[in-house]
C-alpha positions, 0 to 999 in steps of 0.5 A: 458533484456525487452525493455524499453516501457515493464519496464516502463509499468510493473513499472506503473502496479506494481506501481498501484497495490502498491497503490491498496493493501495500500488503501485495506489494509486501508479499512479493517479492524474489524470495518466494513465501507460502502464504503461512510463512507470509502470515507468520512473517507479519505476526513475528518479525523477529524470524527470518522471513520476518526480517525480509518482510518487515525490513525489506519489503513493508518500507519499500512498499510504503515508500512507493506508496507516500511517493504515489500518493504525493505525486496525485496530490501534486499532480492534482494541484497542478492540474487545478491552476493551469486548468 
């Protein structure tokens, strides 16, 4: 078993790339966007490239997200019982 400081500090990295791979995610995409207009979208999601980002992009990213997260939890389970 890792100690606690090992868990807590695997927890927080896992945690920020987490988020990393969401905002990634929300920022790629067919419509190519400056990183300006990418910081502008997040900051005012009435504009145009504010809509893609907050409409499109952002739920499908946190969508893959709670299905990927479900799914180890799921998995994880499974793998408890059968082992």
């Amino acid at each position: 078993m890792m100690p606690t400081a090992q868990r807590r500090l695997l927890f927080l990295l896992l945690a920020l790339l987490s988020a990393a791979s969401v905002l990634a995610a929300a920022a790629i995409g067919s419509v190519s966007m400056g990183w300006e207009q990418w910081w502008a979208a997040l900051t005012g999601p009435a504009s145009e490239s504010g809509e893609l980002v907050w409409r499109l992009r952002l739920p499908r990213a946190a969508a893959a997200w709670t299905v990927g997260a479900l799914l180890s939890l799921f998995t994880g389970r499974h793998a408890l019982r059968s082992g």
